[in-house]
C-alpha positions in Angstrom: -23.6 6.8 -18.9 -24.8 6.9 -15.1 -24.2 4.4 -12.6 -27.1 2.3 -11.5 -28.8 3.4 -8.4 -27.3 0.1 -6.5 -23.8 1.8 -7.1 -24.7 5.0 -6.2 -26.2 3.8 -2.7 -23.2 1.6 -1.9 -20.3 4.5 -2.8 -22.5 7.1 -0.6 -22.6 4.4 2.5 -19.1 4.1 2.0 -18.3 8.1 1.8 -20.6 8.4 5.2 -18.7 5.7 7.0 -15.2 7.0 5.1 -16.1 10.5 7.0 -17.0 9.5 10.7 -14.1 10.8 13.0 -14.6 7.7 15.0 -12.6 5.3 12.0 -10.3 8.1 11.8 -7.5 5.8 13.6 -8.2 3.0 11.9 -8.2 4.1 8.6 -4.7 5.6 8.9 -3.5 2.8 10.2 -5.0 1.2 7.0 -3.1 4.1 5.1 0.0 3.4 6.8 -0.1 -0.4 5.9 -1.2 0.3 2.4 1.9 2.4 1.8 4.3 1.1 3.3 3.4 -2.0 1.0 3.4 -0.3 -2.0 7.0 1.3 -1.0 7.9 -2.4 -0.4 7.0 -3.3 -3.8 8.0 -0.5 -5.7 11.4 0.4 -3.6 12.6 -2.0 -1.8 11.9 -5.6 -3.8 14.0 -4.3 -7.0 16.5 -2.9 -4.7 17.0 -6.1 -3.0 16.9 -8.3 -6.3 19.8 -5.6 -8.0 21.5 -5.9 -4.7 21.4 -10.0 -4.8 22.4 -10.1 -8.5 25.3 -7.7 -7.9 26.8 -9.5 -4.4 25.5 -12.9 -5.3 28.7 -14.8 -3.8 27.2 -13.4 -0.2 31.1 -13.0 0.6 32.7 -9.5 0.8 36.1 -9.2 -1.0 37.3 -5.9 0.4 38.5 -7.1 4.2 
């Protein structure tokens, strides 16, 4: 089953623009953004909700 020829002509304008060195900058700073939201999600969100059900009282009892 082949894509239709619409497809095909968007995902190659995409590649061409995807390999000009002058978007190089922005498109790791896209990167960067991307990933650091997915660690977010996937790190640091269950972390925090373990860490908020654990210490809920928000007091320290070891002083």
């Amino acid at each position: 089953m082949a894509a239709p020829p619409q497809l095909r002509a968007l995902l190659q304008a995409v590649n061409t623009l995807l390999r000009k060195r002058r978007y190089h900058a922005v498109l790791a700073i896209l990167k960067g953004l991307r990933n650091g939201a997915v660690y977010g999600v996937k790190i640091r969100a269950p972390h925090a909700l373990v860490m908020t059900f654990l210490f809920r009282s928000g007091r320290s009892t070891c002083t």
